[in-house]
Each structure stands twice: as C-alpha cells, then as structure tokens.
C-alpha positions in Angstrom: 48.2 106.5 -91.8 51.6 105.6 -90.5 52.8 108.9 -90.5 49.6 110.5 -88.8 49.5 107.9 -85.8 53.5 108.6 -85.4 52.4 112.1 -85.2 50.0 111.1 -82.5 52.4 109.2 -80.6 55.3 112.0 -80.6 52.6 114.5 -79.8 50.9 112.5 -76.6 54.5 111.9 -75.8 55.3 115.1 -75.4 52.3 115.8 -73.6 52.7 113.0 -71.3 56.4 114.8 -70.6 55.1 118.0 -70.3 52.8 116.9 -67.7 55.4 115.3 -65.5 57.7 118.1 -66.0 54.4 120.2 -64.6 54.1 118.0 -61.1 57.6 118.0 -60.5 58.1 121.8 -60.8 54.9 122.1 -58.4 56.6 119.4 -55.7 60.2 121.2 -55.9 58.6 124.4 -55.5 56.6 123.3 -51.8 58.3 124.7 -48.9 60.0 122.6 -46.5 57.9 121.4 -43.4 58.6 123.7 -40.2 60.4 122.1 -37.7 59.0 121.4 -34.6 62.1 122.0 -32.5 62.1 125.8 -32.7 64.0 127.5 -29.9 61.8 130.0 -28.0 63.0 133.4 -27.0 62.1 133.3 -23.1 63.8 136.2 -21.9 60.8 137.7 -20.6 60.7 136.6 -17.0 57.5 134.6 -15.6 57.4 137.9 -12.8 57.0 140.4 -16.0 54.6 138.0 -17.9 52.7 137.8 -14.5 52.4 141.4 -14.2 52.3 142.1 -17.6 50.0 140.1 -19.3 48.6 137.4 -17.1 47.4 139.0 -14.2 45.6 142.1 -16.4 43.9 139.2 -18.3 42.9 137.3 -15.1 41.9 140.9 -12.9 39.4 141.7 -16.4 37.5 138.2 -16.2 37.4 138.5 -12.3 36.2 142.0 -12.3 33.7 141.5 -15.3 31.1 139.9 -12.8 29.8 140.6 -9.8 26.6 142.0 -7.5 26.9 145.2 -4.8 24.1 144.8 -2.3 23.4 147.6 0.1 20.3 149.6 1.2 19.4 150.5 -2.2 19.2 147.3 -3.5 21.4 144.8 -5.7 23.3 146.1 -8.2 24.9 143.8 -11.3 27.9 144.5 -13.0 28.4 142.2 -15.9 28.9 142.3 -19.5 26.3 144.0 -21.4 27.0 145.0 -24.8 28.3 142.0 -28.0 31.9 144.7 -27.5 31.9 144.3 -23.4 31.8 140.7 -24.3 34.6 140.4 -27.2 36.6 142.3 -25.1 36.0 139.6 -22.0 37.2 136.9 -24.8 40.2 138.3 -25.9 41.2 138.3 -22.1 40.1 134.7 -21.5 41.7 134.0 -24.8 44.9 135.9 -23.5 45.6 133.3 -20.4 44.9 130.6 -22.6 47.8 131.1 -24.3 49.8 132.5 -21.8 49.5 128.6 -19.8 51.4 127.8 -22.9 54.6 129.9 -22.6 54.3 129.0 -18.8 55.3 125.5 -20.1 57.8 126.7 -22.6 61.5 125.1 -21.9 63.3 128.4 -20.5 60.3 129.4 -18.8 58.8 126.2 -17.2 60.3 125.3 -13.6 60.2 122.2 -13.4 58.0 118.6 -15.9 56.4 117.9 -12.9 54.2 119.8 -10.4 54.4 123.1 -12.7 53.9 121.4 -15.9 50.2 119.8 -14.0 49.6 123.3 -12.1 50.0 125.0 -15.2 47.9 122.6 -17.3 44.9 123.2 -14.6 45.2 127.1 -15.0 45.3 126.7 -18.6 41.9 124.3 -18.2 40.2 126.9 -16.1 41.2 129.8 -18.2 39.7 127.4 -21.2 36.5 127.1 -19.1 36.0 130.7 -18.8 36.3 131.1 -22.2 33.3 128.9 -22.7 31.5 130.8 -19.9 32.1 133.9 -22.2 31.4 132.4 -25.3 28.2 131.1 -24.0 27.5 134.6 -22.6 26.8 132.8 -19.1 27.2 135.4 -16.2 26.2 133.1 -13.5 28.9 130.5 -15.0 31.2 133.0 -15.4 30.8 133.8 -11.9 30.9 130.7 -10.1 34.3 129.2 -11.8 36.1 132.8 -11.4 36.9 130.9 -8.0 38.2 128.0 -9.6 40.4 130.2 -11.6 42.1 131.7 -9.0 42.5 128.6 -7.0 44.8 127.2 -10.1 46.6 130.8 -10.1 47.1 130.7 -5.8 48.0 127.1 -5.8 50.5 127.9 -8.1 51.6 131.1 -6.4 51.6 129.0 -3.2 54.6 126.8 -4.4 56.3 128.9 -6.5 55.7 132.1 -5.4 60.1 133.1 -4.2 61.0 132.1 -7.8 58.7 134.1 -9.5 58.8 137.1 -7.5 63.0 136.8 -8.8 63.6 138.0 -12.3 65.9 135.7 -14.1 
C-alpha cells in the first residue's frame, strides 16, 4: 500500500507541475499592453483633411435633406432607401472621427479654444449620427444648422491658419 500511495503522490506531483508549467507558458506567451503614448503621423495638413475628408463628409449630411418649393409644389429630398441611409452613416461616422485627429498633438492648435471648438463639432457630428441612426429626417434637418455653426465658429477663428499648409 505504501508503494501505491507513493505512486499517487509522484503522479499528482507531477500533475500539479505540469499544470503550473501550463499557466506560465500561457502568461509568457500574452502580448505586451500597447502603449498609450503612440506618436501620430500628422503630416496631412488640417487644409487637406478639410478638403479632403471633412468637408465631403459634412456637404453629404447637409445635402441629404432638404424641401424645393415652387409652383409645382414641395419637393423632398431625403434618404430613401436602408443603402441611401448607410451611406449617410458612414459620412456622419467619418466627422466623428475626424474631431479626433483635429485634436491630435501635431495637428491641434492650441488645448484651449480649439480643443472646446473641436469637441462641439465632434458632439454635433455625434448628434447627426443619432439623427441618421434613428432615420429622423426632420432631426436630421433641423441640427444640420448646428453643425455648421461648430464648423464656421471654428472657421471664424482659425480660418488664416488653416487655409496655410504646414
């Protein structure tokens, strides 16, 4: 009997070894966190991500609503089909982002009034998102104006340094 609970011993011994050899092979083998200081590459100036992406985003949303009248009647332009509205998201979703490489060091002009300007356009570009999601025309409409305010007030104070490519 001595001999079979030695036996049992060695073998939940090894077992037991085995298992921690198991756990730290698994920790070792988990990839270092990602560091949260990553330089961006800002090289695109603000004027060519203004012309390029932002304002392309921003004329889609603006331009995706809106009523003709004339002798003929009202007409309404606004998204129709599930596609006409995907599309309309991906743009919303498109200066969403974009307030966040405005505020990129290398990009952002200054931590105080552009960081908060920039922060609002984000918020209204966030709010037309919901408007979209939410398939609201008449939202979607009405805070169009809001998001162009956040773009002009912008524009209004910084509108010599971004006309200037870096």
């Amino acid at each position: 009997m001595t001999t079979r609970r030695h036996w049992k011993t060695l073998f939940l011994g090894l077992v037991l070894v085995l298992s921690l050899l198991a756990c730290t092979s698994k920790e070792q083998s988990t990839p270092a966190p990602v560091q949260t200081s990553a330089s961006f590459d800002t090289q695109q100036s603000i004027a060519e991500l203004m012309k390029w992406v932002i304002d392309p985003a921003a004329d889609a949303i603006w331009d995706s609503v809106s009523w003709v009248s004339n002798e003929k009647g009202t007409k309404a332009n606004a998204p129709k089909t599930q596609e006409d509205w995907n599309a309309l998201r991906i743009q919303a979703g498109i200066l969403v982002e974009s307030a966040n490489l405005l505020m990129l060091e290398g990009r952002a002009k200054d931590q105080g009034v552009w960081m908060q300007q920039t922060r609002n356009f984000g918020l209204q570009a966030r709010k037309n998102l919901k408007a979209i999601e939410e398939k609201n025309v008449d939202k979607l409409f009405e805070i169009g104006g809001d998001l162009d305010h956040a773009c002009e007030s912008c524009h209004l104070k910084y509108a010599k340094d971004l006309a200037a490519p870096r």
